[in-house]
N, C-alpha and C positions, 0 to 999 in steps of 0.2 A: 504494500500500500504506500507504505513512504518513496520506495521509486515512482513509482507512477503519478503519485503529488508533486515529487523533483522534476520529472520527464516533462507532466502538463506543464511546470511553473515555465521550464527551459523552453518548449514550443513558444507559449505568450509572449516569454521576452524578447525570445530571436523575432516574433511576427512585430511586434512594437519598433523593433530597432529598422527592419526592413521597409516599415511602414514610413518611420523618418528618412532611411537612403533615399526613399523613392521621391519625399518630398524635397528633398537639396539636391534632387538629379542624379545621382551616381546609375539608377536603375528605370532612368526617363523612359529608355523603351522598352522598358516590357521584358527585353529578352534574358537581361543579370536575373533580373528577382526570378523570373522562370525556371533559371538553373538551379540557384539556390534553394527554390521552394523545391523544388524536383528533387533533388541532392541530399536536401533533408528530409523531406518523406522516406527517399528511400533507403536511409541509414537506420529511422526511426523503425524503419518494420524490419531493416537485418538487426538491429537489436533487441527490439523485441518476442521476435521470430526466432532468434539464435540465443542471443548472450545472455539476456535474463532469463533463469530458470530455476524450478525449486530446487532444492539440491536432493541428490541421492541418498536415502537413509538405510543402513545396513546394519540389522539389529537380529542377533539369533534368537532373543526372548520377546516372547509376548508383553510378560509383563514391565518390561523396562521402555517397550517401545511404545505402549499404552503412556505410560507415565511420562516419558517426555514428550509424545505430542497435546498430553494434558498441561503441561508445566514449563516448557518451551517453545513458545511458538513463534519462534524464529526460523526452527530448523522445519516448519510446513509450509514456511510462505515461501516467494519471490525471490529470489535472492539479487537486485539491480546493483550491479558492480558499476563503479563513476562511469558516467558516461564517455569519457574524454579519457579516460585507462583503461580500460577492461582488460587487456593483454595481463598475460602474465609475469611477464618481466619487467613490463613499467611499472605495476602494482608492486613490484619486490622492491623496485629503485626509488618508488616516490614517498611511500606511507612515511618512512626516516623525516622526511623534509614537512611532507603537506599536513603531520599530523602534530599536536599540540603537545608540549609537554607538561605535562599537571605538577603543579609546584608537590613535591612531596617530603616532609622532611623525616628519617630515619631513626633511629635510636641502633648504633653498632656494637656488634657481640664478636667475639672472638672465640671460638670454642676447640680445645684440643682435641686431635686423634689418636687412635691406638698406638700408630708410627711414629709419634711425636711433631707430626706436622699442626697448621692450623687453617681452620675454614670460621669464615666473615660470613655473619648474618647480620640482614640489614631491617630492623623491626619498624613495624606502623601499627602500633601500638590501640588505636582507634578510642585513647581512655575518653576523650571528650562526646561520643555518640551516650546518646539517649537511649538507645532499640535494646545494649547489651551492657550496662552497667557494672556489673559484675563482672569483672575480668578475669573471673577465675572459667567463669561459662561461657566466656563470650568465643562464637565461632573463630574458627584459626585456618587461614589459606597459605600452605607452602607455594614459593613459588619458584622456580624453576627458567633461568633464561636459556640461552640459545649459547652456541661454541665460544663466542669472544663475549659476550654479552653479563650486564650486570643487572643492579639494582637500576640503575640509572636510565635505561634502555625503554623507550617511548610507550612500547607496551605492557612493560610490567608497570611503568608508570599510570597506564591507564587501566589495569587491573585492579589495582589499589584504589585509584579513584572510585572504583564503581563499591569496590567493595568496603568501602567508609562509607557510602552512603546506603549500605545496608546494616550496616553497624558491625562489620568484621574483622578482626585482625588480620594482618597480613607481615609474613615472613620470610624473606628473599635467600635462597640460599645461591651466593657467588661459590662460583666453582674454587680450586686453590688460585693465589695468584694473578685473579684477575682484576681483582676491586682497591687496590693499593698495598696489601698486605704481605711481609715479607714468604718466601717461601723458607721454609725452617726446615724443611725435607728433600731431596732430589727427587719430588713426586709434582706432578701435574692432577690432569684428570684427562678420563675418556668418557664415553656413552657406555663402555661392556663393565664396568667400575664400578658397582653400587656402594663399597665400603662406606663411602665420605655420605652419600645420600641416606643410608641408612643409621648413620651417625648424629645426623641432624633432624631425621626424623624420631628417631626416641628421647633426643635432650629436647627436640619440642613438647613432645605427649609429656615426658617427666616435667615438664615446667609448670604444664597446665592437662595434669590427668583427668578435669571433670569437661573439658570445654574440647566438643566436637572438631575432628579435622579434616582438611581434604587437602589436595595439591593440586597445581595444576602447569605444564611442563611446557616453552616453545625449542620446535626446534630439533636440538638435541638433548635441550633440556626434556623436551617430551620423550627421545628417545629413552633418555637414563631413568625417565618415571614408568615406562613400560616393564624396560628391562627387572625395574626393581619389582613391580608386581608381578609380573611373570615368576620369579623365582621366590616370592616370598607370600602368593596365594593369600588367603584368608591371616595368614601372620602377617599383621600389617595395623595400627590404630586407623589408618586412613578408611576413612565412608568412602569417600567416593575419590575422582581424578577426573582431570580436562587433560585433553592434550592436544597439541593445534601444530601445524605443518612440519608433524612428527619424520624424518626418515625411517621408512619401514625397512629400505633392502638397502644396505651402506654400498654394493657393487652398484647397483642403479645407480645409484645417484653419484658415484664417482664418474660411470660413464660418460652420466648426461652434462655433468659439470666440467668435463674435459671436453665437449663439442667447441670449437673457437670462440662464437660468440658469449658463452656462459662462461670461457674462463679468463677471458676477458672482461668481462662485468662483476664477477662474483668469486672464479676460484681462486685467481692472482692476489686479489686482494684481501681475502681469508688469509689466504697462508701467508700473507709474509703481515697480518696481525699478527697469528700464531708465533710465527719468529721477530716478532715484536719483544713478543712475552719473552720468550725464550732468551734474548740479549736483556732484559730488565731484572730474570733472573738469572743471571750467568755463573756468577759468583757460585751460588749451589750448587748447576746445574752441571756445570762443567767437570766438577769430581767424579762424574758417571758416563758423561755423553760427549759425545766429538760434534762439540756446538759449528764447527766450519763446516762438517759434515752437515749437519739441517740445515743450516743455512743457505746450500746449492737449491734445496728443495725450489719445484716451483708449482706447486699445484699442494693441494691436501690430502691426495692421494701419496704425494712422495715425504709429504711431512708425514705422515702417518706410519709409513714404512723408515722411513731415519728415524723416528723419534717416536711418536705413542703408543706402537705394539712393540717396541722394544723395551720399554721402561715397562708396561705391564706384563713382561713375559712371555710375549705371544713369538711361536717359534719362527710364525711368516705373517704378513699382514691379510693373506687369505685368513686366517685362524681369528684374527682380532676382528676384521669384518663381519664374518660370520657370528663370532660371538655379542657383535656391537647391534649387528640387525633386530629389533625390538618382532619382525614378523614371523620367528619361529617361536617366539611365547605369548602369542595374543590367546593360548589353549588353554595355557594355566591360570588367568588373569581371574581373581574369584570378587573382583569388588567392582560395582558401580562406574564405567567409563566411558567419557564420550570424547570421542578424538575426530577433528575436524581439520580436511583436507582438501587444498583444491586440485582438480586434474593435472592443472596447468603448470602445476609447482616444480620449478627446473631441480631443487634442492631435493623431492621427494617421487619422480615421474608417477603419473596415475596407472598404467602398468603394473608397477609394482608395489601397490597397496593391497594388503593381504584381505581382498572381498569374502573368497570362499572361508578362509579359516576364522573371521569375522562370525560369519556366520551361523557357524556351530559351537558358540558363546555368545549364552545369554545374558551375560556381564558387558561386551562390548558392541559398544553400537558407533559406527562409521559416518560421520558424514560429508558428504565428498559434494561442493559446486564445482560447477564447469571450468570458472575462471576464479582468479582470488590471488594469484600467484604465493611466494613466499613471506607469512606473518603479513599479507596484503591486505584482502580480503574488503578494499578501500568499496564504498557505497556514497550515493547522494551526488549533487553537482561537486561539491567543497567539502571532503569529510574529514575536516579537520576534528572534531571531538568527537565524533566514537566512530566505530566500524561494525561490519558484521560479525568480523570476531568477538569485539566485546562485548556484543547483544549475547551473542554464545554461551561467552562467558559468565556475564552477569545471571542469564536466566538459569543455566547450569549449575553454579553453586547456591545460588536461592533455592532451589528446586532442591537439592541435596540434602542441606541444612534444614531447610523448614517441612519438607514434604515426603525425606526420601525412606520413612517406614513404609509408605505406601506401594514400593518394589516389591516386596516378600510379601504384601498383603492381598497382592493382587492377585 
């Protein structure tokens, strides 16, 4: 409905504006505004015809897919991608720039590991909300950013926002090293890794054992929240989980991110963040690893094999792949999950999103638009304050926290 409000407002104005060309002469004869009128018709019906569509929902239980088209009803409407991005790779380029950053201020934790490393959490604390007074009960959202990504990063920034005005804690966990923090270990992080994520998730529940929790993952942060449900089933305080433009199959998405135009735009400039990090932490790092060696890297394909499947052991980067890909445990996953994906997604190809095994788990449910690209998912003329992701999002963990006994009741 909101597209189609934005699409009519976009018609009216462009006919208002063409209205005055034609009175200051640019379109005197007849034949400009003809083309234009023509031109625009017939974009307005390839995108309505084509690029707006509801998205695909892929859910192996009845009763989980009753409950969110009860309690989300984002994921049943329209889904109108901006009109002027819809592609998926501008959507990946642009949301960084076109989207808002919500003033957010933190409260930081340092919390030791078993290894004697340390991991940064960055708290929003929500004491001033009315809805959840009690902060011993008041709901609590892990969150989970993307490969280089922190606290700081536009959409966990606007996760937070939505959920302060539900009245929610929120708890960011940066991966090692990436949030300013020294590294005290010759350890990093990967997606195949849950130690650190599961480290963070029991000094959460221990801090606050009576107040509900969930997480919710982008990225690879989604892949590291699969991974971790997959192998720890119903052991887990977690209700429920969001995961948004997860990599299911780490091969895929090396491929497609090795095509010219993508590593160009995206893989080039991953990796040599990654060996950004890698020269910020050197001093450590270099006691274990031939830093000249990474540093030839030029893709994250070949940072992966110098540097991340050799520090966790992996005896070839086939092995750490395979172990990284979140789509051989979507069988084991026993809690509440809804992971949201678009076809389009160069980081994630729609190819290799695991539909069939999707399927036969009625714990997770799929949902896949056409377009959205990566963490995109942009909507409306100007969608500078929210996206379709974060309607997702927002409706997802409401629906969790306030509604989600009615899964097993149904």
């Amino acid at each position: 409905m909101l597209g189609i409000i934005s699409l009519q407002g976009l018609t009216r104005d462009l006919s208002l504006y063409l209205e005055n060309q034609v009175r200051v002469g640019l379109f005197g004869s007849g034949v400009g505004l003809s083309l234009v009128l023509g031109f625009g018709a017939a974009y307005a019906c390839y995108y309505l015809s084509v690029i707006a569509k509801k998205p695909q929902l892929v859910i192996g239980g009845e009763a989980f897919c009753c409950f969110l088209k009860q309690h989300c009803p984002a994921l049943t409407e329209t889904y109108y991608p901006t009109l002027w991005c819809w592609e998926g790779r501008v959507q990946t380029l642009l949301r960084p720039f076109i989207t808002v950053k919500p003033l957010v201020h933190y409260n930081n934790e340092l919390i030791k590991t078993a290894d004697g490393g340390q991991i940064s959490l960055d708290w929003f604390n929500n004491d001033g909300n009315a809805i959840y007074p009690d902060a011993s009960v008041r709901p609590t959202i892990l969150l989970l950013p993307g490969l280089t990504g922190t606290s700081r990063e536009s959409y966990i920034l606007h996760m937070v926002t939505h959920s302060e005005g539900l009245g929610y804690r929120c708890v960011v966990f940066n991966n090692r090293g990436v949030a300013g923090e020294d590294l005290l270990t010759p350890r990093t992080y990967c997606a195949a890794n849950t130690e650190d994520l599961e480290t963070v998730i029991q000094h959460v529940h221990n801090m606050y054992p009576d107040a509900p929790l969930m997480a919710a993952g982008v990225s690879m942060g989604g892949m590291l929240l699969l991974n971790y449900l997959g192998k720890t089933g119903r052991q887990t305080p977690l209700r429920g989980a969001a995961v948004f433009s997860a990599g299911w199959e780490v091969f895929e998405s090396a491929v497609v991110l090795e095509k010219p135009i993508n590593w160009i735009l995206f893989n080039y400039y991953l990796t040599t963040c990654l060996q950004a990090s890698i020269i910020r932490h050197r001093a450590i790092l270099e006691k274990q690893f031939d830093i000249a060696n990474i540093m030839k890297a030029k893709s994250i394909r070949e940072f992966d094999r110098r540097f991340t499947s050799v520090m966790f052991g992996y005896p070839t980067i086939d092995h750490y792949y395979k172990d990284a890909s979140p789509c051989h445990r979507v069988k084991s996953i026993e809690i509440p999950v809804l992971c949201l994906n678009a076809v389009d997604d160069v980081f994630s190809p729609g190819h290799a999103i695991p539909v069939e095994c999707a399927k036969q788990n009625p714990n997770v449910a799929l949902v896949l638009t056409s377009y959205g690209g990566h963490i995109g998912f942009l909507e409306g003329i100007w969608p500078r304050q929210q996206t379709y992701m974060d309607r997702v999002f927002k409706q997802f963990v409401q629906a969790i926290f306030e509604h989600g006994n009615e899964i097993y009741n149904m």
